[in-house]
N, CA, C and O atoms as a Tinker XYZ file with bonds, in Angstrom:
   476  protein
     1  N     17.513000   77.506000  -50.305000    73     2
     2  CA    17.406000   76.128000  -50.692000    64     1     3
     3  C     16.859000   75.349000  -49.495000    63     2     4     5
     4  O     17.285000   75.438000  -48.344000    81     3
     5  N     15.892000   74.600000  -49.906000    73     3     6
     6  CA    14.976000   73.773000  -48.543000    64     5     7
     7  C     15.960000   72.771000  -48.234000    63     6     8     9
     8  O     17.079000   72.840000  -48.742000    81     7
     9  N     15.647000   71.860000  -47.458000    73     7    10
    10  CA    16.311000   70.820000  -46.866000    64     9    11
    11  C     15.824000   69.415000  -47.954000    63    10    12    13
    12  O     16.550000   68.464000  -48.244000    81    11
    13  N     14.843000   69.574000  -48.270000    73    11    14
    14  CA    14.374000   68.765000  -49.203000    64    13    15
    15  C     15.551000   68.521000  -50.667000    63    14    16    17
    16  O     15.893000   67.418000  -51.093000    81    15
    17  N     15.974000   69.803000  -51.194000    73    15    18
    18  CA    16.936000   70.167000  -52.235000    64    17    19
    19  C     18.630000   69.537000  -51.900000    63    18    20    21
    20  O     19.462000   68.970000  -52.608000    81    19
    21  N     18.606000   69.955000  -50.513000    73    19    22
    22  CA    19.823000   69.955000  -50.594000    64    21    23
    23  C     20.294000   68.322000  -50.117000    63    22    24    25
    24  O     21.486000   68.122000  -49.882000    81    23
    25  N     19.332000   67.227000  -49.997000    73    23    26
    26  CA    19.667000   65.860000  -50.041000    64    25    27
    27  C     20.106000   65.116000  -51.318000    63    26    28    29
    28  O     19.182000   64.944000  -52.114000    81    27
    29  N     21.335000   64.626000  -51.701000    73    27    30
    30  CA    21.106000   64.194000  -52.929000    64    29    31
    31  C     21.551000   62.590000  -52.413000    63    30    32    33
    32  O     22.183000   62.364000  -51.381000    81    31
    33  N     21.013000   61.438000  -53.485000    73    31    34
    34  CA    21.297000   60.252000  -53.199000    64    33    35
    35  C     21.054000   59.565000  -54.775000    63    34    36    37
    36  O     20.379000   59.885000  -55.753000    81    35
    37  N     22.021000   58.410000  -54.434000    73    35    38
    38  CA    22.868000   58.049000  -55.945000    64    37    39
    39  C     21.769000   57.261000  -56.300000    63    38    40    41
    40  O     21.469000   57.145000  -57.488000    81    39
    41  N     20.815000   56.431000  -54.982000    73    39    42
    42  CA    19.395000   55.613000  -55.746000    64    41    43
    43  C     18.115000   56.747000  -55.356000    63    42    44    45
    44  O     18.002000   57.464000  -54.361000    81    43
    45  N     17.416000   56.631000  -56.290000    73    43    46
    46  CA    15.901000   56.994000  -56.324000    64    45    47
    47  C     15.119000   56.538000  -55.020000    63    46    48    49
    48  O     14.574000   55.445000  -55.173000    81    47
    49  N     14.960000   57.042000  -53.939000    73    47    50
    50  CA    14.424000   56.704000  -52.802000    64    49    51
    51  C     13.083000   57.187000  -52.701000    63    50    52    53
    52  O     13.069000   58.297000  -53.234000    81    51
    53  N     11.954000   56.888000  -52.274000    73    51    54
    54  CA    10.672000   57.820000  -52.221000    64    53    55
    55  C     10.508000   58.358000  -50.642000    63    54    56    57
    56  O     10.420000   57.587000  -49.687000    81    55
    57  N     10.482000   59.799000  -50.539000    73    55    58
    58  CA    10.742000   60.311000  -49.454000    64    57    59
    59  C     10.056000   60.411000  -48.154000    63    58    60    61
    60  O     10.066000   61.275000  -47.277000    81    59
    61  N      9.427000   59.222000  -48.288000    73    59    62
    62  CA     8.592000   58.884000  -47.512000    64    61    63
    63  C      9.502000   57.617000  -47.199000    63    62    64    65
    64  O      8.869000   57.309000  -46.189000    81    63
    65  N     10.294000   56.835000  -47.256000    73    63    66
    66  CA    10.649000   55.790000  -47.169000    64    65    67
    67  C     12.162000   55.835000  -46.415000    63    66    68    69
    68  O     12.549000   54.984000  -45.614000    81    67
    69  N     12.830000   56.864000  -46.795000    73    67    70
    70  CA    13.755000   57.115000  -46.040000    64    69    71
    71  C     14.166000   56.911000  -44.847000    63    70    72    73
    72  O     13.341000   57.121000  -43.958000    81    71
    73  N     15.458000   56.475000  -44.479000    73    71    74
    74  CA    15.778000   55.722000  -42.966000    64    73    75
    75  C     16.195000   57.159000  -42.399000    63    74    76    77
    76  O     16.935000   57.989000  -42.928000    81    75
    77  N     15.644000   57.212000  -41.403000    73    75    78
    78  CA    15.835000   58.990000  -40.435000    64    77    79
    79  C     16.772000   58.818000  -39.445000    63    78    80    81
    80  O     17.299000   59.727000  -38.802000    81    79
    81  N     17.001000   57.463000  -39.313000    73    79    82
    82  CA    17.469000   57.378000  -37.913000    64    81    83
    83  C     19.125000   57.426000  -37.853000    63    82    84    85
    84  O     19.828000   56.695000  -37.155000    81    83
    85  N     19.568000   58.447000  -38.739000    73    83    86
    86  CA    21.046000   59.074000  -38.891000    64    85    87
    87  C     20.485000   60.434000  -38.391000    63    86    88    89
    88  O     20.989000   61.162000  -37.535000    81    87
    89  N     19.317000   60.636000  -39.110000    73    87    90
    90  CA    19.307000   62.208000  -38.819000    64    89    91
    91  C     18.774000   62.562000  -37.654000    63    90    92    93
    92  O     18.834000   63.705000  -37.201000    81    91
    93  N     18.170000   61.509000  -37.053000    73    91    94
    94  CA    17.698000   62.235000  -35.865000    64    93    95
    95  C     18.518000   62.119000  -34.542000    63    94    96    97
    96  O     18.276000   62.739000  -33.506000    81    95
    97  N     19.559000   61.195000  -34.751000    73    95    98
    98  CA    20.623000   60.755000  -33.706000    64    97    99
    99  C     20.508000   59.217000  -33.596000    63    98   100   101
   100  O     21.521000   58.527000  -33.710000    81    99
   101  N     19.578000   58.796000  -33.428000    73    99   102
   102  CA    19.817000   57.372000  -33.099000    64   101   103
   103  C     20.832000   56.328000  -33.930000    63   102   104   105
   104  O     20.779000   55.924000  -35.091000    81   103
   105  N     21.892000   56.031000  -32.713000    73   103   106
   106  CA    22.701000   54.849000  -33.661000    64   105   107
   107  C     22.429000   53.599000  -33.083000    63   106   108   109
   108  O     22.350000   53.657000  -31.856000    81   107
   109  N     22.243000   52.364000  -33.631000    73   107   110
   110  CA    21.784000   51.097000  -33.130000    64   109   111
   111  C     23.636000   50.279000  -33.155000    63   110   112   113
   112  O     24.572000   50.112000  -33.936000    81   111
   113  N     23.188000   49.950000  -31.503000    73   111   114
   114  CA    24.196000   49.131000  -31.499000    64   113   115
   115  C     23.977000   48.354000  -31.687000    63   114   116   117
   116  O     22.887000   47.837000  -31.440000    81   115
   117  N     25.812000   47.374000  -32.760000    73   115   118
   118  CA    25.430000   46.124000  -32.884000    64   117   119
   119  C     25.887000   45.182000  -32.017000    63   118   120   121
   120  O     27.115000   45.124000  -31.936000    81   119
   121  N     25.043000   44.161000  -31.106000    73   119   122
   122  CA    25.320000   42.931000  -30.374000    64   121   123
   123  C     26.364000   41.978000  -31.326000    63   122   124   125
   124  O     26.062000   41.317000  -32.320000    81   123
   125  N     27.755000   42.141000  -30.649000    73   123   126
   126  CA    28.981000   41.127000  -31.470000    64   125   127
   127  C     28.555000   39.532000  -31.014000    63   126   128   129
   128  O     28.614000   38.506000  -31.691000    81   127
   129  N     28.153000   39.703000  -29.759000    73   127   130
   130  CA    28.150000   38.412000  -29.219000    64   129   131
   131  C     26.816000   37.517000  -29.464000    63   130   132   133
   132  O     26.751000   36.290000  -29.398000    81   131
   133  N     25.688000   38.497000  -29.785000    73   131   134
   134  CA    24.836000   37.448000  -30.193000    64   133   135
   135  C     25.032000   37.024000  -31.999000    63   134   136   137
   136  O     24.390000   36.186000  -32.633000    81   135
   137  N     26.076000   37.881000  -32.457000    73   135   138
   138  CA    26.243000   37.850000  -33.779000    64   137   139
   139  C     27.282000   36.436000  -33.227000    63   138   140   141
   140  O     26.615000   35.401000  -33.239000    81   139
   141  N     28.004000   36.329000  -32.998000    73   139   142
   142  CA    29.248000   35.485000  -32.730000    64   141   143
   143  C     28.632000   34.344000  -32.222000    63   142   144   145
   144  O     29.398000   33.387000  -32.109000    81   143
   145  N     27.441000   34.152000  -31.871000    73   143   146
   146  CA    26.779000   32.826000  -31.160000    64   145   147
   147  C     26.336000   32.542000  -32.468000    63   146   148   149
   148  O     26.963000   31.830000  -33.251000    81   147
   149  N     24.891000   33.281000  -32.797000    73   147   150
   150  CA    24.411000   32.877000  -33.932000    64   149   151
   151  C     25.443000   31.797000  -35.520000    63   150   152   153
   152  O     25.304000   30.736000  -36.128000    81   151
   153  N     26.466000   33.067000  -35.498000    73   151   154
   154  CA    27.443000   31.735000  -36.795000    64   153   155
   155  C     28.155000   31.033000  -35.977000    63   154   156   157
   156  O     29.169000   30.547000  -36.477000    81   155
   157  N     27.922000   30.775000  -34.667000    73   155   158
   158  CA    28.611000   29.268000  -34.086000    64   157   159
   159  C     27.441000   28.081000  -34.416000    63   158   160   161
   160  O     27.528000   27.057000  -35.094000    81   159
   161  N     26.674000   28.472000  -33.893000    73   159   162
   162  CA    25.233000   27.822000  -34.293000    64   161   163
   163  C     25.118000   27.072000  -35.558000    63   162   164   165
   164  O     24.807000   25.898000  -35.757000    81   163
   165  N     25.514000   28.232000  -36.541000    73   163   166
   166  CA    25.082000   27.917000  -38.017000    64   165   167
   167  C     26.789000   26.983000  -38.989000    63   166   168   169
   168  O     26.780000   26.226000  -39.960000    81   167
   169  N     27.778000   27.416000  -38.304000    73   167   170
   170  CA    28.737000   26.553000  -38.066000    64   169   171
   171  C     28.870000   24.882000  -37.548000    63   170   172   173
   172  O     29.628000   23.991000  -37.933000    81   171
   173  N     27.935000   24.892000  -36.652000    73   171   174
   174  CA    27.739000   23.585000  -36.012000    64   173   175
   175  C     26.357000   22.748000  -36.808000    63   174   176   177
   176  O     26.099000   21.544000  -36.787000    81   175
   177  N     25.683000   23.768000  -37.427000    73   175   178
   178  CA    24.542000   22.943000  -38.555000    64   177   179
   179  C     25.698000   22.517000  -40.035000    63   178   180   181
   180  O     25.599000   21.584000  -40.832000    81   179
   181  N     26.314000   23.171000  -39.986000    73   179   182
   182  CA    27.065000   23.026000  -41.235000    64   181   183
   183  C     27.932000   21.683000  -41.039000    63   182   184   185
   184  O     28.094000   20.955000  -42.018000    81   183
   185  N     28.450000   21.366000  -39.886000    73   183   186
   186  CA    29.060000   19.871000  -39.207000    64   185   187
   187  C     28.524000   18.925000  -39.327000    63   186   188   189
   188  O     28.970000   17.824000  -39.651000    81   187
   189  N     27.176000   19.330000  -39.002000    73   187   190
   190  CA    25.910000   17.603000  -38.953000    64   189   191
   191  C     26.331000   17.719000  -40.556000    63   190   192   193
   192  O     27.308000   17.082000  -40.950000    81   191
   193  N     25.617000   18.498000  -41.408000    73   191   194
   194  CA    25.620000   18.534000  -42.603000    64   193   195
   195  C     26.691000   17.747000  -43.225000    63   194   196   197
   196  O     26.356000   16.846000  -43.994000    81   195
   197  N     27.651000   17.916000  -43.048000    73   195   198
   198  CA    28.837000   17.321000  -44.163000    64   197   199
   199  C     28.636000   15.547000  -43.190000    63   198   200   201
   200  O     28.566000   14.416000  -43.671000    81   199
   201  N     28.605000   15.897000  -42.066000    73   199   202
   202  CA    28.643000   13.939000  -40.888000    64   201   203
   203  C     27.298000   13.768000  -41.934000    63   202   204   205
   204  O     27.643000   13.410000  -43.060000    81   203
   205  N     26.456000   13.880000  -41.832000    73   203   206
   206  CA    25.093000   13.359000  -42.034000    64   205   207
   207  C     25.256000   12.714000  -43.586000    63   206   208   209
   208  O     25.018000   11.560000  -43.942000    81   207
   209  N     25.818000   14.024000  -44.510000    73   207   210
   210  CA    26.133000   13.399000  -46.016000    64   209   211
   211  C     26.913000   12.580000  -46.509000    63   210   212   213
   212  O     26.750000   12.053000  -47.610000    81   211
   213  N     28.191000   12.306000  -45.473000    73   211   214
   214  CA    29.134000   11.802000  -45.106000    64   213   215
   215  C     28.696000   10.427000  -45.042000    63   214   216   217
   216  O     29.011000    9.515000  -45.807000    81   215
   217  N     27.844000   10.381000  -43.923000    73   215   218
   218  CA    27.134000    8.732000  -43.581000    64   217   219
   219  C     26.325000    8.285000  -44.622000    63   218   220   221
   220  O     26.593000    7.276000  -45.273000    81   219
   221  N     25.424000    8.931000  -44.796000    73   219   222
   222  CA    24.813000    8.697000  -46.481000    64   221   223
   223  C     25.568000    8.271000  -47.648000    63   222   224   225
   224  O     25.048000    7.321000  -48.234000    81   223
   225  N     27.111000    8.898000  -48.359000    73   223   226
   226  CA    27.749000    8.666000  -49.024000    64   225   227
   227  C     27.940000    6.706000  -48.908000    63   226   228   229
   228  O     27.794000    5.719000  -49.630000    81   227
   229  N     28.354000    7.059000  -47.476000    73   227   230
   230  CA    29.097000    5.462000  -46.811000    64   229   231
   231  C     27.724000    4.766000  -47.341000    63   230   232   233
   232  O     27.968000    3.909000  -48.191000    81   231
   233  N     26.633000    4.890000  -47.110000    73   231   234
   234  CA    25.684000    3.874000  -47.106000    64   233   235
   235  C     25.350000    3.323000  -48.329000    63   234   236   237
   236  O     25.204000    2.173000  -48.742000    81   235
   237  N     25.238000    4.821000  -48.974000    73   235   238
   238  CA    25.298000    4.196000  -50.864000    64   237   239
   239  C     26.312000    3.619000  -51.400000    63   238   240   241
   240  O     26.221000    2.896000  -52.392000    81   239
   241  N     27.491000    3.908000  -50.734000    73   239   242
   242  CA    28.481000    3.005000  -51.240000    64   241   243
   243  C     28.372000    1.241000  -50.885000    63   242   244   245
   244  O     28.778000    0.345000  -51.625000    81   243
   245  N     27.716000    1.082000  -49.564000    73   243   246
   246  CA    27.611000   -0.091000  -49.231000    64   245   247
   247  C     26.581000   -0.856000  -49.863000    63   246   248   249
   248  O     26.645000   -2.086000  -49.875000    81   247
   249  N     25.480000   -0.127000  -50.476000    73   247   250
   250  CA    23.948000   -0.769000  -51.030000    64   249   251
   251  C     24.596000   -0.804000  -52.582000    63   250   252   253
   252  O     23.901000   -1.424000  -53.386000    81   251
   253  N     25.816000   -0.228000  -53.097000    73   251   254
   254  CA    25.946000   -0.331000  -54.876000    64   253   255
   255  C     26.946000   -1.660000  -54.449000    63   254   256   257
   256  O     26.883000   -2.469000  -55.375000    81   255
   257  N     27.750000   -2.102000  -53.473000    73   255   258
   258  CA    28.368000   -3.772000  -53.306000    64   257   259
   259  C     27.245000   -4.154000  -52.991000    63   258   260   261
   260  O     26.959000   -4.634000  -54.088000    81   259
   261  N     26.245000   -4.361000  -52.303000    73   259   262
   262  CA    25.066000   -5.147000  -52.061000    64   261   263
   263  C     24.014000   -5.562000  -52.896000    63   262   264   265
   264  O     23.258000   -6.521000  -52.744000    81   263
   265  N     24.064000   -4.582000  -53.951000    73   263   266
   266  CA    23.027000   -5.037000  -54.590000    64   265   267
   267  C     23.779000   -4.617000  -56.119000    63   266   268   269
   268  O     24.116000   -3.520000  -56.564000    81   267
   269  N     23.839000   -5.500000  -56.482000    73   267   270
   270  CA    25.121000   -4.556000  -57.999000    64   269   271
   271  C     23.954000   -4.928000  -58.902000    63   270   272   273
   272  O     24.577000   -5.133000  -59.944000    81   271
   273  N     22.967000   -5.102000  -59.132000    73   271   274
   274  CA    21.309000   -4.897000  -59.888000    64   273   275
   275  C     21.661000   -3.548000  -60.059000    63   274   276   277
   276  O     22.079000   -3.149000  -61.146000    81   275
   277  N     21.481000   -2.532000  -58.723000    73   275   278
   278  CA    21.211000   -0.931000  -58.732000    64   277   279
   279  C     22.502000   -0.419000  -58.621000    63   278   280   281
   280  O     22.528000    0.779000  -58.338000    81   279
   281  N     23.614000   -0.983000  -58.763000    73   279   282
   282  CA    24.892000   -0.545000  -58.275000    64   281   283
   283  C     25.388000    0.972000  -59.247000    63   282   284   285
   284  O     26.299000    1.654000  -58.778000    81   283
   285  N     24.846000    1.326000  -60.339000    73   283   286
   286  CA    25.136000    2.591000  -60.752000    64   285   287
   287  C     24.189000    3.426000  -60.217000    63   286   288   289
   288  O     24.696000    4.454000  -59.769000    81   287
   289  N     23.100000    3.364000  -60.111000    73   287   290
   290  CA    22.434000    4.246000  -59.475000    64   289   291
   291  C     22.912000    4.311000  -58.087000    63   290   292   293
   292  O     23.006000    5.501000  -57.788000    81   291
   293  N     23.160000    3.760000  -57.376000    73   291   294
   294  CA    23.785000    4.023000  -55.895000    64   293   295
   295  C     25.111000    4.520000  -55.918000    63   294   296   297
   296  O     25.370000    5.354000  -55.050000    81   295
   297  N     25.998000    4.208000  -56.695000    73   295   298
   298  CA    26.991000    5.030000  -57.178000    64   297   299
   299  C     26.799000    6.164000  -57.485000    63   298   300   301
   300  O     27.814000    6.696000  -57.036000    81   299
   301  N     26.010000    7.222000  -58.098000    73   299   302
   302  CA    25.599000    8.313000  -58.790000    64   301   303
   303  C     25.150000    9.089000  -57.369000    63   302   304   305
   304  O     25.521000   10.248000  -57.186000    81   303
   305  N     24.201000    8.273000  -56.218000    73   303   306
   306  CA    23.206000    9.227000  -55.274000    64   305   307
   307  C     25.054000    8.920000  -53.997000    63   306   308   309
   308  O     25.278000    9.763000  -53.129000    81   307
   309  N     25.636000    8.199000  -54.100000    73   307   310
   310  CA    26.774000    8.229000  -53.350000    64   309   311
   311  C     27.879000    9.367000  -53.871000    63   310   312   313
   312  O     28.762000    9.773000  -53.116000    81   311
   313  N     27.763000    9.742000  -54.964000    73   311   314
   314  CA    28.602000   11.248000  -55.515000    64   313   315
   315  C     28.284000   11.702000  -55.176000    63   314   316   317
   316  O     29.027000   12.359000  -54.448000    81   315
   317  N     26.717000   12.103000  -55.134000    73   315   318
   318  CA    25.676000   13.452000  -54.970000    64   317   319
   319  C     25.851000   13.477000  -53.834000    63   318   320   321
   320  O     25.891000   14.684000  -53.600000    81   319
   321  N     26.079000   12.645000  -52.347000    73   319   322
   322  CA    25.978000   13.190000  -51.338000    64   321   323
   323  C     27.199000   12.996000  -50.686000    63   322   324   325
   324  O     27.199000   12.790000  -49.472000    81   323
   325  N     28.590000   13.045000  -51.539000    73   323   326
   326  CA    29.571000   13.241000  -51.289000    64   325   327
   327  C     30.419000   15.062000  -51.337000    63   326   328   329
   328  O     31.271000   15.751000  -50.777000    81   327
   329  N     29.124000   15.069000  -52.754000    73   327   330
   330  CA    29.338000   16.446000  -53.090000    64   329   331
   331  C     29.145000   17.121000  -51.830000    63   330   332   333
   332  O     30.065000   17.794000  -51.365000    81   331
   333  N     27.885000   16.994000  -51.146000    73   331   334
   334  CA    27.063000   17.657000  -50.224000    64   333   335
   335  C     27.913000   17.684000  -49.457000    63   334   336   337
   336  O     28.322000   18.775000  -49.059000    81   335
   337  N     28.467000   16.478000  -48.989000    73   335   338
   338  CA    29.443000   16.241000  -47.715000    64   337   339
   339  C     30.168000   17.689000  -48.312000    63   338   340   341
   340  O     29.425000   18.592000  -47.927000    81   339
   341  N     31.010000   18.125000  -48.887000    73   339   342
   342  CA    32.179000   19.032000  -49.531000    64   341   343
   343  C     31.654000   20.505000  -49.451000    63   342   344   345
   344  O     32.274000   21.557000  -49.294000    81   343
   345  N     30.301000   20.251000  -49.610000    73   343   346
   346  CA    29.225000   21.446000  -49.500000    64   345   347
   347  C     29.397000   21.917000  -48.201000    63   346   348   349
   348  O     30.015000   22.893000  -47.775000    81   347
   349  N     28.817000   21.151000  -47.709000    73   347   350
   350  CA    28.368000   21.162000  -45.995000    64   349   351
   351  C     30.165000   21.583000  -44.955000    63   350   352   353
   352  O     30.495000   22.262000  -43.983000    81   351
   353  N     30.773000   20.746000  -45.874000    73   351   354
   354  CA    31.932000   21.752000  -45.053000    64   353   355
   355  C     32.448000   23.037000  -45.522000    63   354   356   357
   356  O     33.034000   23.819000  -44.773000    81   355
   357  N     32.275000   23.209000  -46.503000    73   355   358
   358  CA    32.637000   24.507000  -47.050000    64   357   359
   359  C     32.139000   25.810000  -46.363000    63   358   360   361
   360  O     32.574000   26.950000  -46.203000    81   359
   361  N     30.638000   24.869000  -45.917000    73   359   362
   362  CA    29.712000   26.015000  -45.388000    64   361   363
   363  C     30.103000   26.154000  -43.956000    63   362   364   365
   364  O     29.980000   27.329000  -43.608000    81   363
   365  N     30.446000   25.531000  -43.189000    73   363   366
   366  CA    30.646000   25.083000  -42.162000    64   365   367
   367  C     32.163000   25.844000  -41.729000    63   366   368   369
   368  O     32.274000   26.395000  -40.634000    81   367
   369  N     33.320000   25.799000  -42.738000    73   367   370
   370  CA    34.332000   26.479000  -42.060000    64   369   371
   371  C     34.091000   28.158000  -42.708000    63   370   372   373
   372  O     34.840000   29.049000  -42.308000    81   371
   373  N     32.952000   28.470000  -43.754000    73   371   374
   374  CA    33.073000   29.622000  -43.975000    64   373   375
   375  C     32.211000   30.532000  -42.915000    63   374   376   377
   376  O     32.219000   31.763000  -42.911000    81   375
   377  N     31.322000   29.535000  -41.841000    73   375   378
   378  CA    31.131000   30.325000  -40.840000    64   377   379
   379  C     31.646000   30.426000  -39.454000    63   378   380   381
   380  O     31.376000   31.202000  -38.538000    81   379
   381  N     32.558000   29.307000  -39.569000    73   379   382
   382  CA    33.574000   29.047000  -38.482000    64   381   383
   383  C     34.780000   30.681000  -39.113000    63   382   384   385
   384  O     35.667000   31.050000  -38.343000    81   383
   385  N     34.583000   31.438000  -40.532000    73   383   386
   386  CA    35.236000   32.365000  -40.383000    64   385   387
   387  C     34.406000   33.843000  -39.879000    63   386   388   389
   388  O     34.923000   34.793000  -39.291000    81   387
   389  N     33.319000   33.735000  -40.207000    73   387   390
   390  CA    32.690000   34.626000  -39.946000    64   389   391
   391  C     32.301000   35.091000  -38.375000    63   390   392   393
   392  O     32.060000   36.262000  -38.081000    81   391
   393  N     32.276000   33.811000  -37.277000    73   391   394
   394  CA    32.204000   33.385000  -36.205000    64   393   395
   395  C     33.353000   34.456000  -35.859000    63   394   396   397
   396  O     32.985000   35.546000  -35.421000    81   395
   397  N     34.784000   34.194000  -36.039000    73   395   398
   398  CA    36.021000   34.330000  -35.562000    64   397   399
   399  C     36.049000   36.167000  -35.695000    63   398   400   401
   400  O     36.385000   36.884000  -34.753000    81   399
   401  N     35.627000   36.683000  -37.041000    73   399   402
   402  CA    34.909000   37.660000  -37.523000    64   401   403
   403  C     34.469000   38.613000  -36.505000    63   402   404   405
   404  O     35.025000   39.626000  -36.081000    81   403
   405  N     33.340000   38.066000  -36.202000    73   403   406
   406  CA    32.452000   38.644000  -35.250000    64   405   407
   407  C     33.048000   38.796000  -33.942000    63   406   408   409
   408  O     32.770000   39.867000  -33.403000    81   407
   409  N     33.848000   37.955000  -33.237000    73   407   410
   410  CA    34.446000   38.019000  -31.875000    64   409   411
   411  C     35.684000   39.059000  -31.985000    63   410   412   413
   412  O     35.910000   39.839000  -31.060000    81   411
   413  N     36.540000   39.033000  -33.259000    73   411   414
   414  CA    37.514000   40.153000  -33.429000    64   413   415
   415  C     36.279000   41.880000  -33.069000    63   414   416   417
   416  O     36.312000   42.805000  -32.258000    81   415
   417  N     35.632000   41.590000  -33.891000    73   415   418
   418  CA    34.763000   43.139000  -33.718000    64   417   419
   419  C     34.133000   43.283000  -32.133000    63   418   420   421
   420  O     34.019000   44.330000  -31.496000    81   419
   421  N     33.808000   42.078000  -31.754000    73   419   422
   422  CA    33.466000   42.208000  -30.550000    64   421   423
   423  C     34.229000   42.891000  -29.839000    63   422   424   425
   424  O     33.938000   43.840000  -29.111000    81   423
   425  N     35.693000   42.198000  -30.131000    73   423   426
   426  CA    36.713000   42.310000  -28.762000    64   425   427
   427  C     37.086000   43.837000  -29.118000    63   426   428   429
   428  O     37.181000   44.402000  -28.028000    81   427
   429  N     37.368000   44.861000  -30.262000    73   427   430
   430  CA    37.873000   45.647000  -30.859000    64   429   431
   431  C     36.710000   46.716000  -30.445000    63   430   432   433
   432  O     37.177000   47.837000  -30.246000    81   431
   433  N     35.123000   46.601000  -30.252000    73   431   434
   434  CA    34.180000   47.247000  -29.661000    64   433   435
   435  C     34.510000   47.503000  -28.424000    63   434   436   437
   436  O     34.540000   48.670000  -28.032000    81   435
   437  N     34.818000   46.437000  -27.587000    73   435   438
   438  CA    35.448000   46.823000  -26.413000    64   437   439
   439  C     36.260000   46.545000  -25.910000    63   438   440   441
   440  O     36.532000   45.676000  -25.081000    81   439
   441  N     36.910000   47.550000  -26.550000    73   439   442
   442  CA    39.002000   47.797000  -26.115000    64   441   443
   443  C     39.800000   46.761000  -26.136000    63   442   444   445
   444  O     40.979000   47.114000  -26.159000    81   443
   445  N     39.630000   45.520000  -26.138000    73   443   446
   446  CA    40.262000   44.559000  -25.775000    64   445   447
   447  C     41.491000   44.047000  -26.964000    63   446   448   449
   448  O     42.502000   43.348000  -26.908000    81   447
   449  N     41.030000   44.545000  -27.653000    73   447   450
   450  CA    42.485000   44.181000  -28.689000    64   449   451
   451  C     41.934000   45.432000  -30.124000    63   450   452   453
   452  O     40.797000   45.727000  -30.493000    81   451
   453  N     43.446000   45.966000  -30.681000    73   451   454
   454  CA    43.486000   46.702000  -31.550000    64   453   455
   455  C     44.223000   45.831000  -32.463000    63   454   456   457
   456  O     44.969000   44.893000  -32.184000    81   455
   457  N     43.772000   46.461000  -33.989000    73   455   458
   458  CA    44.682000   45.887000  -35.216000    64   457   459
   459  C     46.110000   47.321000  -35.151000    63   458   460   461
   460  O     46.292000   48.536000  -35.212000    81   459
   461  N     46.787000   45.992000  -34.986000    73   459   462
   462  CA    48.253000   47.102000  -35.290000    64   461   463
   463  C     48.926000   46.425000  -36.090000    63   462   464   465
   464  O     49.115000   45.235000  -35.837000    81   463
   465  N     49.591000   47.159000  -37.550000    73   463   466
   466  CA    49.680000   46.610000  -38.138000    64   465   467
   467  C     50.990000   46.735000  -38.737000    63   466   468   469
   468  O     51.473000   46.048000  -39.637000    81   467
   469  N     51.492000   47.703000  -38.113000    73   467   470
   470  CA    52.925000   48.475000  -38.578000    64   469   471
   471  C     53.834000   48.796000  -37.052000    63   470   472   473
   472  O     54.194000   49.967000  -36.933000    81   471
   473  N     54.146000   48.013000  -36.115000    73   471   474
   474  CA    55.026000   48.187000  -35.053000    64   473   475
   475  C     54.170000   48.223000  -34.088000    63   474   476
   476  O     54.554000   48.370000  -32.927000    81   475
């Protein structure tokens, strides 16, 4: 039986396309810490985000008392970017988890703390 035969795989791969780099030895390390910067980064875009929609909300709320002509329509774009505000943090602490994430694997890559979970 060739080597060709004796590979089996659960998706249809064309064997030309195949990732080798199990078989030939190479393992790629992964950088925790530029992973752990990067969702601080994208954590701290997620902050402006909810402040920014946040201030927007405030403003439409102030232009639907100012001008009560347009006051439902400024009411309506003051939901919409209240929503966002709710958005923007959602996004914001779900990479403030992923962040925290990444520094556990970091620290657990090198030695610095183990999960013990039973004594």
């Amino acid at each position: 039986m060739s080597d060709e035969e004796k590979h089996h795989h659960f998706f249809h791969h064309n064997k030309d396309e195949e990732d080798t780099s199990i078989e030939s030895g190479i393992v790629e390390e992964v950088d925790y810490e530029k992973e752990e910067k990067h969702h601080k980064h994208l954590e701290h875009f997620g902050e402006l985000g909810a402040a920014a929609a946040s201030a927007y909300a405030l403003h439409e709320k102030h232009q639907a008392e100012k001008d009560p002509e347009h006051a439902k329509q400024h009411k309506i774009e003051e939901e919409i970017a209240a929503a966002a505000a709710v958005a923007a943090g959602g996004y914001a602490f779900h990479e403030k988890h992923e962040k925290k994430e990444a520094e556990e694997e970091n620290d657990e890559a090198h030695g610095k703390k183990h999960h013990h979970l039973f004594g």
